[in-house]
N, C-alpha and C positions, 0 to 999 in steps of 0.2 A: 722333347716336349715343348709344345710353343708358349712362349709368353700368353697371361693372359689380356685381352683386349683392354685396351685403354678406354677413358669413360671422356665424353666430349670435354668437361674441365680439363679434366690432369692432360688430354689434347692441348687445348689453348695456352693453360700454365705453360705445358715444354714449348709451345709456338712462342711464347711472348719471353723465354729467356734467350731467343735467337737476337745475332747484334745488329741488324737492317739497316747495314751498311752498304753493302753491294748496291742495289739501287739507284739512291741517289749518287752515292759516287759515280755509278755511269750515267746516270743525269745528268751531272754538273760534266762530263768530260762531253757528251753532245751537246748540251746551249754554247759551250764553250766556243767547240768550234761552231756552231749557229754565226755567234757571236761575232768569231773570226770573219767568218763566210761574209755578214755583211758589212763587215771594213775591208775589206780584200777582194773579195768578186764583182763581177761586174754584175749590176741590178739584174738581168734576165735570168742570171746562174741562181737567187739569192733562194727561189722557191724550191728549187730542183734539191739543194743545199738543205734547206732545213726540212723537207721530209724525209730524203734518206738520212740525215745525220738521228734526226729524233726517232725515225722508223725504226732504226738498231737502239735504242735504248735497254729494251727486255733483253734483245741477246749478248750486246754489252757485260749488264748485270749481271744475265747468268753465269758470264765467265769471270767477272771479277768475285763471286761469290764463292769461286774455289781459292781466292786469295785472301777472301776476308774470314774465312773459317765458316763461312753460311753452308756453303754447295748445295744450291738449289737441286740438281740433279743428283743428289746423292739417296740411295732410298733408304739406308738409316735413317735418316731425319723427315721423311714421310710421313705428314701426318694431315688429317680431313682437312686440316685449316691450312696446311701448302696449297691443297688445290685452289680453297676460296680467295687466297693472297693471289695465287696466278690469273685466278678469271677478275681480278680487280684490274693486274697487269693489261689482259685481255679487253676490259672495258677501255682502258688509255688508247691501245692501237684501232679500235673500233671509230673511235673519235675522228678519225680519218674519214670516216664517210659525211662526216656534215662541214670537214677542215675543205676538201678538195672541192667539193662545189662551192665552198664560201671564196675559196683560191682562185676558182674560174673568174666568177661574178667582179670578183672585189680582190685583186691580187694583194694589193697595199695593207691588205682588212687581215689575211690569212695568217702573218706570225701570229698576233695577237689571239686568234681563233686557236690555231694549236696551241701557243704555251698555257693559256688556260683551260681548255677540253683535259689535254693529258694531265693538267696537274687535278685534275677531280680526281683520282684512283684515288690519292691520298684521303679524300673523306673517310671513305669502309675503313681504309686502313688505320687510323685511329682507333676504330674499335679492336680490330684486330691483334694490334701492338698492345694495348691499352696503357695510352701515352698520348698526353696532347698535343705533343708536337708534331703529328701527322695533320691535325683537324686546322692547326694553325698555320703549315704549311699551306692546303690548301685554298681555304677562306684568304690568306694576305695575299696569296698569288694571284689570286683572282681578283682582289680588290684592285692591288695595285697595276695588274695588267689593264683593266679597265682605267683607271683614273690615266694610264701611258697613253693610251689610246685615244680620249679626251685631248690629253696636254700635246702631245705631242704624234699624232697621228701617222706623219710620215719619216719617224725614225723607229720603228717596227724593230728592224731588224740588229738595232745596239740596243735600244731599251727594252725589249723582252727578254732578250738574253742575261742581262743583269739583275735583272730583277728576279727572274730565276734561279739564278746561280748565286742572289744574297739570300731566297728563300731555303736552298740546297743548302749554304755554308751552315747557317744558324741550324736548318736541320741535322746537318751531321753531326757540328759540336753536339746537339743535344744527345741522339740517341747512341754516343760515343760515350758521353759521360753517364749516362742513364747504364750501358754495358760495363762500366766500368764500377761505377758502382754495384751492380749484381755480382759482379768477379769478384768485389771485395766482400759481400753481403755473403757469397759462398764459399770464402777462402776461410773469414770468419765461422761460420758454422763447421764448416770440417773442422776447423782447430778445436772450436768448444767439444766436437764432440770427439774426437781423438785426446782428450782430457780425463784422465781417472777423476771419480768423481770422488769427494774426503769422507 
């Protein structure tokens, strides 16, 4: 007999006890090497570099998400708001169509163009989490990719990367501690309720 159908809440509720870690851990491991790419490669390599490094971000994360206990591909954990999480994913790589011509035009312009295009997914995903530290992620990424791009125009390619990857670190802590507190917030209610009551 099948289960019966889940209702879009008790959907979301199971979507938002997942730890949304995978992700930006494959995030932070491509700005990384972005990062690397422009102390190390020569300027012609730098763009080649940061699209395929950033362009593997999604399938990065899908495999680190069998390490973080997420498994995006797993269909136990299938639910309407996986898809909508993917097609936000889906919106980041899309972002490529307005980065590659900006890349043409204005090569110098282009880190900046990507690391704030893809850090927009995180907007939706704020709601989706329902957790601020997605909406903050996005908004300071973008502030501060802009204010780099002002100050310092033509070093793209070490200060986008960092700036990223302090956006990433604070994000991890948070939605790391945010999991951990649920884990604790769950360990507690199983014990109360494996408790006779007097």
């Amino acid at each position: 007999m099948n289960a019966p159908a889940l209702t879009l809440d008790q959907e979301l509720a199971a979507f938002r006890q997942r730890r949304f870690l995978a992700m930006p851990l494959a995030g932070s491991v491509a700005w990384a090497l972005v990062g690397l790419a422009g102390l190390a490669l020569d300027p012609r390599w730098h763009l080649l570099a940061m699209f395929v490094l950033t362009g593997c971000i999604a399938y990065l994360g899908m495999g680190l998400s069998k390490l973080t206990g997420e498994d995006f591909m797993a269909q136990r954990h299938r639910n309407r708001f996986d898809a909508l999480f993917m097609l936000s994913v889906g919106q980041a790589l899309l972002a490529y169509a307005i980065a590659i011509p900006v890349a043409v035009a204005r090569p110098d312009t282009a880190v900046f163009t990507v690391g704030m295009l893809t850090g927009f997914m995180w907007l939706p995903c704020a709601w989706l989490m329902g957790h601020w530290i997605a909406a903050f992620h996005a908004v300071a990424r973008t502030l501060l990719i802009l204010l780099a791009w002002w100050w310092a125009p033509t070093q793209g390619m070490v200060c986008v990367p960092l700036i990223v990857l302090a956006m990433y670190g604070i994000t991890i802590v948070t939605l790391e501690r945010r999991w951990q507190a649920q884990q604790g917030d769950r360990g507690a209610a199983a014990k109360m309720a494996a408790c006779p009551t007097r």
